[in-house]
C-alpha angles and dihedrals in degrees: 000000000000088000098051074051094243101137099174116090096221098040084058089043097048076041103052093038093057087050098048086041089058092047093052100055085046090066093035088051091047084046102049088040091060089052122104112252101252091052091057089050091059104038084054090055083040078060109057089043099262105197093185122107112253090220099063131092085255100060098035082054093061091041093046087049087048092035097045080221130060105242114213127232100274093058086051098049082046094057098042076065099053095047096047082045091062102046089250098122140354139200117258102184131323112330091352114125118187138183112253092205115054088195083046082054109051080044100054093040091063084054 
């Protein structure tokens, strides 16, 4: 930090967070970017804490008015294991989907 010429402790610390802060979303938005949209879709409702299972007429009702189509069961469950594969999400206990990142999360839950 001396040699950017910031001396105060706590100016280098706010300046570095919001550095490593902006870095950050920028993964999480090339990441997010690269997901199939119904993955996004899902990891989105992961995000602001959904309690609903993904199988029923309510949540394929959400994902059909975000999808523009109502995916079956199998291109749910597929994308359950995409999204486990790459460290996105994980199951906490039957039926309950989590996000794996709590950085990922609060992310994901402004978009």
């Amino acid at each position: 930090m001396a040699l950017e010429g910031i001396y105060d402790i706590q100016v280098g610390f706010d300046e570095h967070d919001q550095r490593y802060l902006l870095n950050e979303r920028s993964l999480f938005a090339k990441s997010v970017e690269q997901l199939n949209p119904l993955d996004k879709v899902l990891l989105k409702l992961f995000a602001k804490d959904w309690s609903k299972g993904l199988y029923t007429d309510e949540t394929k009702s959400v994902l059909e008015s975000e999808l523009g189509k109502r995916p079956s069961n199998p291109l749910i469950g597929a994308a359950l294991t995409r999204l486990t594969e790459q460290d996105l999400i994980y199951n906490e206990s039957r039926g309950v989907w989590l996000v794996a990142d709590p950085s990922l999360k609060s992310f994901m839950s402004e978009k």
